[in-house]
C-alpha positions as CSV (number, residue, x, y, z in Angstrom):
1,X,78.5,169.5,-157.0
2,X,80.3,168.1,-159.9
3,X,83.4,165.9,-158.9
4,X,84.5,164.9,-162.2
5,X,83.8,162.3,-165.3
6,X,85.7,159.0,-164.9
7,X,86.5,155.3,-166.7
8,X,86.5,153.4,-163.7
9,X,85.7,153.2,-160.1
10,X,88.8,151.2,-157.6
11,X,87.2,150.8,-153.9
12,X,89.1,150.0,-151.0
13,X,87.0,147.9,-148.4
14,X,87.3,148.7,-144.8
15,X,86.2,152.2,-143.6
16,X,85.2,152.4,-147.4
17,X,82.4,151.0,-148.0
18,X,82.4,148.3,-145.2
19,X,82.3,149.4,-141.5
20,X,84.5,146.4,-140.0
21,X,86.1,148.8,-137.0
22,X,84.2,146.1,-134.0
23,X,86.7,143.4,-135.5
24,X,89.5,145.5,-136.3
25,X,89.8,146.8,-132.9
26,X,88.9,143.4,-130.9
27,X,91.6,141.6,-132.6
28,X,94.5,144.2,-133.1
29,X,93.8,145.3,-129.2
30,X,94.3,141.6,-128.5
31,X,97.8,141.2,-130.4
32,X,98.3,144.5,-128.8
33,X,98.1,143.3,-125.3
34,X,99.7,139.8,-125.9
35,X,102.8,141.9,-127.3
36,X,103.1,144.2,-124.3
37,X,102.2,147.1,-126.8
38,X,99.4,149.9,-125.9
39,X,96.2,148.7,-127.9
40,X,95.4,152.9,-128.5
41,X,98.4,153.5,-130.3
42,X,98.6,150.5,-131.9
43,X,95.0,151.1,-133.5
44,X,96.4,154.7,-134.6
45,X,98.3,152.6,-137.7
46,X,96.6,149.4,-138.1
47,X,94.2,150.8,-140.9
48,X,94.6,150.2,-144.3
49,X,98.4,148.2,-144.4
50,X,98.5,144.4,-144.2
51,X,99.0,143.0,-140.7
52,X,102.3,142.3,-141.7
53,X,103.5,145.8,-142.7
54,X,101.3,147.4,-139.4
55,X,103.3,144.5,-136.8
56,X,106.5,145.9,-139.0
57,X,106.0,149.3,-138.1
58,X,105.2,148.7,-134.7
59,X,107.9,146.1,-133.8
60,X,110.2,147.2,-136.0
61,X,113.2,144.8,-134.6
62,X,110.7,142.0,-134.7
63,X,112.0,139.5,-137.7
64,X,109.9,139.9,-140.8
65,X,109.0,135.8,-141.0
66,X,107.3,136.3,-137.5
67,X,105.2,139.2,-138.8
68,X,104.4,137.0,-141.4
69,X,103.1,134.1,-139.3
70,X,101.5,136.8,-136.7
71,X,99.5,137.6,-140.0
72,X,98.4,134.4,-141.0
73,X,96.9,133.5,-137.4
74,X,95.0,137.1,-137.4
75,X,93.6,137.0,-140.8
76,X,92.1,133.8,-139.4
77,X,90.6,135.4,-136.2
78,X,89.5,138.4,-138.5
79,X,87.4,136.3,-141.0
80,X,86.0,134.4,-138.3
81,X,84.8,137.0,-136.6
82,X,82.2,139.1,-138.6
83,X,80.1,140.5,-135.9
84,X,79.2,144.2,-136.0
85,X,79.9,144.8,-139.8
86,X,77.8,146.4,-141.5
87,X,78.0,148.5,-144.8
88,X,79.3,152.1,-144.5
89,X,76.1,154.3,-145.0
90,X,74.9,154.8,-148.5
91,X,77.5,152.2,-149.8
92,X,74.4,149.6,-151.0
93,X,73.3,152.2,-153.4
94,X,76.5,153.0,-154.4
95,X,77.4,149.7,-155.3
96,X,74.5,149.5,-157.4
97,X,74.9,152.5,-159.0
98,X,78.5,150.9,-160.4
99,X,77.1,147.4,-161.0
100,X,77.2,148.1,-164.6
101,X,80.2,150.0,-164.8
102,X,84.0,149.1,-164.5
103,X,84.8,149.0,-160.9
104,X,86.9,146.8,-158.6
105,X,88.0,146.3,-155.2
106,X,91.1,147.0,-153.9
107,X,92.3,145.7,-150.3
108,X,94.6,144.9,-148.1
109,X,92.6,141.9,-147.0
110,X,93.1,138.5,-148.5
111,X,90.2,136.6,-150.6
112,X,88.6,134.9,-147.7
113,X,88.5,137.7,-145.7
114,X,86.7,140.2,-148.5
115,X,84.6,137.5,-149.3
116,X,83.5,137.1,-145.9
117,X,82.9,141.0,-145.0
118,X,81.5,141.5,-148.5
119,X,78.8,139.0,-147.6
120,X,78.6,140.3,-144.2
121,X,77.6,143.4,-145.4
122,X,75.8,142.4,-147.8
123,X,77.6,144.0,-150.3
124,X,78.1,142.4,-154.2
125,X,81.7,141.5,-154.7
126,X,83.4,143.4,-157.5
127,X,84.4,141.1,-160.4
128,X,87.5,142.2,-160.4
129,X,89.5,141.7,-157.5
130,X,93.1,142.8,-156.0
131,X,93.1,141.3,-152.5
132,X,96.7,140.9,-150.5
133,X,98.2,137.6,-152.3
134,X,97.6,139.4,-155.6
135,X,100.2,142.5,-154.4
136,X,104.1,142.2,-153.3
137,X,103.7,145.1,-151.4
138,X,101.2,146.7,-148.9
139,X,99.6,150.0,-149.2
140,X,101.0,153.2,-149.0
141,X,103.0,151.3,-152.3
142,X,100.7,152.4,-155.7
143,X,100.6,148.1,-156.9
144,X,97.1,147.4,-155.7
145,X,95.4,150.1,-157.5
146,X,98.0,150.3,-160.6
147,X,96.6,146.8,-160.9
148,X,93.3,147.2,-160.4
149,X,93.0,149.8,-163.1
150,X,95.3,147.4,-165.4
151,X,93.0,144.5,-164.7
152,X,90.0,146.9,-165.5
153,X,91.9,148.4,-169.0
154,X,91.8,151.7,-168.0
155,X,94.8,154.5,-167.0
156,X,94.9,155.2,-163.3
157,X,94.7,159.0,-164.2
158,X,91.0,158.2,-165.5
159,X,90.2,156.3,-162.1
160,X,88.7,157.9,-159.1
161,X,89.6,155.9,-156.1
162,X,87.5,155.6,-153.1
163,X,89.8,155.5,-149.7
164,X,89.5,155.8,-145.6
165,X,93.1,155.7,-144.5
166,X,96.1,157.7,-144.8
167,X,98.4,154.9,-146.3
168,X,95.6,154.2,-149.1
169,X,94.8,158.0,-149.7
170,X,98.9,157.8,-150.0
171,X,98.7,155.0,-152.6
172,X,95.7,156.2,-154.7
173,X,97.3,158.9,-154.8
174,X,100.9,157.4,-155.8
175,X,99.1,155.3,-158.4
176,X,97.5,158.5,-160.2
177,X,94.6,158.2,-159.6
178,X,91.7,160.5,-158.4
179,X,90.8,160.1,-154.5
180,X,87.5,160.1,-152.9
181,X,89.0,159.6,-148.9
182,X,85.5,158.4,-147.1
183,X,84.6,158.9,-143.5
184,X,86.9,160.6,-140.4
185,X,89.6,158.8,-140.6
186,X,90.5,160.4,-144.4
187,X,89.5,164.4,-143.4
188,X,93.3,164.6,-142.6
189,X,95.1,163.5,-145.3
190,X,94.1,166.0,-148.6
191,X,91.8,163.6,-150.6
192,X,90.9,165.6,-153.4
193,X,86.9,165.0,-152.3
194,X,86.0,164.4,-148.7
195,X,82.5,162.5,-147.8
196,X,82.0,161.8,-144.4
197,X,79.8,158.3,-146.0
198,X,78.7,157.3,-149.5
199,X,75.0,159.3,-149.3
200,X,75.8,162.3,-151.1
201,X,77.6,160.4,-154.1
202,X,75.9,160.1,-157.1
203,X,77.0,158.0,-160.1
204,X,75.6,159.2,-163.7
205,X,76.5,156.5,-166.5
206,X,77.4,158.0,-170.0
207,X,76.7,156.5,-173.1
208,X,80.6,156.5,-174.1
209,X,80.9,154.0,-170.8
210,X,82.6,156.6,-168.7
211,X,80.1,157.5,-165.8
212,X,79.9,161.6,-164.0
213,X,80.5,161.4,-160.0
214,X,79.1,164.3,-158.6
215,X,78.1,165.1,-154.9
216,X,74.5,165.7,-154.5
């Protein structure tokens, strides 16, 4: 099934093509707990937003600076701690299938922590790169991809964006550009493709550059 001709591929990470969940949900139940907040409902908005912006939204009252500093500490624990990621099923052929073609990651981790699930997964790292310090603003907010397709040259109308989460689905689809939403967690919030993985996606280079994504 066709799913349309585009210029550029922009990939979220986690629940994208990595399967980081273990670590998510060991370290945000932990905050959870050590903040006398309910680790189930905590998890319901953790995915996809920066630490920062999910501690916001779930301590609202809480001064921004401590969110800030509650960050930094779990970004540590998160990049430590790679056990149990693995790549989302399909997404090593996938990312060969782009290797040639404009593509590049866009995630609300920082560096050190793509670098360190990337490689956990043994996944290649995109060349291009819009990680957290490169952004002013979390997800839902469009920056991360309207940079990514800037950095790559391309319109984010001619992008198809590959997300998981609500808030990334949200600012894909803010940014213009043309959403794949991956796995469970996406089903819910109108992609304009659902996959439940990366198996059925196919990616057919053209000689013009552009490249046909089709589900087979």
């Amino acid at each position: 099934m066709p799913i349309g001709v585009f210029q550029a591929a922009l990939l979220d990470m986690d629940g994208t093509i990595v399967n980081s969940d273990a670590v998510v949900e060991r370290c945000w139940r932990r905050w959870a707990v050590d903040h006398g907040l309910d680790p189930e409902e905590a998890l319901k908005v953790v995915h996809g937003r920066q630490g920062y912006a999910t501690m916001a939204v779930l301590l609202p009252d809480r001064p921004m600076e401590q969110n800030h500093a509650d960050n930094r500490a779990l970004l540590a624990q998160e990049t430590a701690d790679t056990e149990g990621i693995v790549p989302i099923p399909g997404a090593p052929a996938f990312m060969a299938a782009l290797a040639g073609l404009p593509h590049a990651l866009v995630t609300s981790a920082d560096e050190a922590l793509a670098r360190a699930r990337m490689a956990a997964a043994r996944l290649p790292m995109p060349r291009v790169q819009v990680t957290a310090e490169r952004v002013g603003a979390s997800k839902p907010d469009p920056e991360g991809f309207l940079k990514g397709a800037a950095e790559l040259g391309f319109d984010p109308a001619h992008c198809v964006a590959f997300e998981d989460s609500e808030v990334g689905i949200a600012a894909a689809r803010a940014a213009g550009a043309h959403v794949v939403g991956v796995g469970p967690r996406a089903a819910a919030h109108a992609p304009d493709v659902h996959v439940p993985d990366l198996t059925r996606i196919r990616v057919t280079p053209r000689p013009d550059g552009a490249f046909e994504l089709s589900l087979i």
